[in-house]
N, C-alpha and C positions, 0 to 999 in steps of 0.2 A: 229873288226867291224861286224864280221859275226854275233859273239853270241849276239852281240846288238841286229841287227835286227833280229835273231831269237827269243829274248826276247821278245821285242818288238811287233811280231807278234802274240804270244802267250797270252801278255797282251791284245790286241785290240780284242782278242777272249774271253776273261775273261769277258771283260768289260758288253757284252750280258748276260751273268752268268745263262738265261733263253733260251737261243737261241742257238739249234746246229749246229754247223758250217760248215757241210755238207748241204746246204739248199734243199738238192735232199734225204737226210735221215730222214723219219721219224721214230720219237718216242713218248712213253707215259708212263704211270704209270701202266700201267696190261697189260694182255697178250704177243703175241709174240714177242711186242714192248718196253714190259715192263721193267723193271730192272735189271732184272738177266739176262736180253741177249740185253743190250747197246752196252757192246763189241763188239757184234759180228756184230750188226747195220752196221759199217762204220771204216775203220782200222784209222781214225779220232777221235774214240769213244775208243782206245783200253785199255787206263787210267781207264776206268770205270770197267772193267776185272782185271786188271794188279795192279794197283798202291795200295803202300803200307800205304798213306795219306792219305785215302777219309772221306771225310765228308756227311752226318752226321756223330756224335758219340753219347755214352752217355754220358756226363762228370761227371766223377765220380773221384776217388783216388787222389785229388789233391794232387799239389807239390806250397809250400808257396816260393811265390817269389817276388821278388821288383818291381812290375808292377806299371810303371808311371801311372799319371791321364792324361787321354785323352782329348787331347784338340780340341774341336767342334768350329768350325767357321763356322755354318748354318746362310741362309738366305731363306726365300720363294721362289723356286726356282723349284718346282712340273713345268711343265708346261704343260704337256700333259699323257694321261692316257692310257694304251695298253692293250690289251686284246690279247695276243699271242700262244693261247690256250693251256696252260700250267702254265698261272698265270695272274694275273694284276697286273702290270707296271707301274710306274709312272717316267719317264724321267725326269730329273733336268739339269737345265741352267748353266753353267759354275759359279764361285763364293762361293762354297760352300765347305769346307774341312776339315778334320781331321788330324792331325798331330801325328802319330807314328815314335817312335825310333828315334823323331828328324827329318822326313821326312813329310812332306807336299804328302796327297792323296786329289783328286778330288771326290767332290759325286758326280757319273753318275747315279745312279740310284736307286728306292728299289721297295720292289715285296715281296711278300709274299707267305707262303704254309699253307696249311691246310688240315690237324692236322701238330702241329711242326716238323718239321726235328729233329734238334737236341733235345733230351733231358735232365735234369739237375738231376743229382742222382736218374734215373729213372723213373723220371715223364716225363710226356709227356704234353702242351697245346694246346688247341684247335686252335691257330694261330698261326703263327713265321712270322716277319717282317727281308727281309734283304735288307742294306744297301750295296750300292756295290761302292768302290773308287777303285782309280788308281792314280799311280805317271808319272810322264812321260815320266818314262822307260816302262810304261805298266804293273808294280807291283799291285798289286790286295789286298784290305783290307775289308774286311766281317765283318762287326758290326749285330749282330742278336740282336732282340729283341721280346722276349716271349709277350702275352698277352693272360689276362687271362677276363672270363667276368665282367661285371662290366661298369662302367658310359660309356658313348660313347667317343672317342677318335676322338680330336677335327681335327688332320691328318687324319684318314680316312673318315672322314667327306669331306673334299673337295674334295678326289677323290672317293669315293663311292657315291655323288650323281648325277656324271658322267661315272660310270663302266657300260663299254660296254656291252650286251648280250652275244654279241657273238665273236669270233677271226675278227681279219680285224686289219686296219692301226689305228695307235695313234692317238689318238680324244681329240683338245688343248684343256685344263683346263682355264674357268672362271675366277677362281681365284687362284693366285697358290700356289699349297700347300706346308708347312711347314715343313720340315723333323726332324727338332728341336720335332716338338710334338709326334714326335714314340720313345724318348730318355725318360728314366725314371732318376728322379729328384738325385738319387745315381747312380754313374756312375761307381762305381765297376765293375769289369769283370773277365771272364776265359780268356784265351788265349790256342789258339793250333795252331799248322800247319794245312791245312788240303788241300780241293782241291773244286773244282763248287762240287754240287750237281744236275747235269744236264749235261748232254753228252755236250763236251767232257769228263769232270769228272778234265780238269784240275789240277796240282796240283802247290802248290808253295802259296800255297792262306794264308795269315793271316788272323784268324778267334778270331772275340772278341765279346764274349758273355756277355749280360749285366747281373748280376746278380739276378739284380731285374727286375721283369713282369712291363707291365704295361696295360690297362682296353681299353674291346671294347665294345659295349652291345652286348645285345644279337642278338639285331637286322643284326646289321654292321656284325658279326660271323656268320648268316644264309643266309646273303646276299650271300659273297663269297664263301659261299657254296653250294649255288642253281644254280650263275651263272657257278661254274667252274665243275658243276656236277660232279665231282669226287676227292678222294682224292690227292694232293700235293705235296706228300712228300717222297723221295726217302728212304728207308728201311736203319737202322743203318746200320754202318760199324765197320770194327773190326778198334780198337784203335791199335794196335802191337805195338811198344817200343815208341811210344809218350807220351810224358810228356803233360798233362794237367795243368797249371798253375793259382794260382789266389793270 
């Protein structure tokens, strides 16, 4: 019962996947705050120092394996948009799920960085979209999705022409948006282990990367990067004896 509810508590910290869980510690992307000294932030953060899983990667050297086709049960389901000065947010409504290894996750949420976290054989894109699930042990599953420029993308359409200025509370969406429309039409993927990309640094995370990009314009790309004035994205990590699979 114990390591339940220790799982369990460490899933409902996942679940923010933008938000660290000391709310008396801050952090950012440069300086003192920066990266390379998360660890030392908050002994809450010490994963981000320590752990031998951390995401990002590049993914590179695959290993050919029999990865099932992922089964998507989206529904509109966007309801409100956050601006948590760290990313924008779009919270989702109960109803909406992914089914790996034969288990049923929850989509609580997606959010974005800019320029990509993860990279794909060494390229890098100018957005990454992540989707973030949970089971209801509190198990955590990361669906990324690259984009690259090109026609506007009809999901960030509902929530970018409600994104906030500036950080403050979640601000409900009009209309709600679609998390179906950040999936590209081949549902191929990588799969790795990895951990957040965001203090805690968590780890224990399944992370499925879709193989193929999918289109924002140009506009929607310059939007989220004027309001977030800086860059996104937490600096590669070393892969050490993980298999990257596709």
């Amino acid at each position: 019962m114990k390591n339940k509810t220790l799982l369990l508590f460490a899933g409902l910290t996942l679940l923010s996947h933008t938000t660290c869980s000391a709310d008396d510690v801050h952090w950012s992307y440069a300086g003192e705050e920066g990266p390379e000294k998360w660890g030392r932030l908050s002994s809450e953060f010490i994963m981000c120092s320590l752990g031998r899983n951390q995401s990002p990667i590049d993914l590179a050297e695959f290993i050919e394996a029999d990865l099932k086709p992922l089964e998507f049960a989206y529904q509109p389901g966007g309801t409100e948009v956050l601006h948590n000065g760290h990313t924008i947010q779009v919270n989702y409504a109960p109803g909406s799920t992914i089914t790996v290894d034969g288990r049923e996750f929850e989509l609580k949420q997606f959010h974005f960085h800019a320029p990509s976290e993860n990279i794909i054989k060494g390229k890098p894109y100018p957005l990454e979209g992540h989707l973030v699930h949970a089971d209801s042990n509190g198990n955590v599953v990361v669906v990324a999705v690259m984009f690259t420029e090109g026609a506007s993308n009809t999901a960030l359409k509902e929530a970018w022409q409600q994104m906030p200025n500036r950080a403050g509370a979640p601000q409900p969406l009009s209309t709600p948006a679609d998390a179906g429309n950040l999936l590209p039409s081949d549902r191929d993927y990588y799969r790795f282990n990895g951990s957040l990309t965001t203090p805690p640094c968590s780890e224990g995370v399944r992370w499925l990367v879709m193989k193929k990009s999918i289109t924002a314009s140009k506009d929607q790309l310059a939007k989220f990067t004027q309001v977030m004035q800086h860059p996104t994205n937490r600096p590669l990590q070393a892969v050490n004896a993980r298999a990257v699979l596709q």
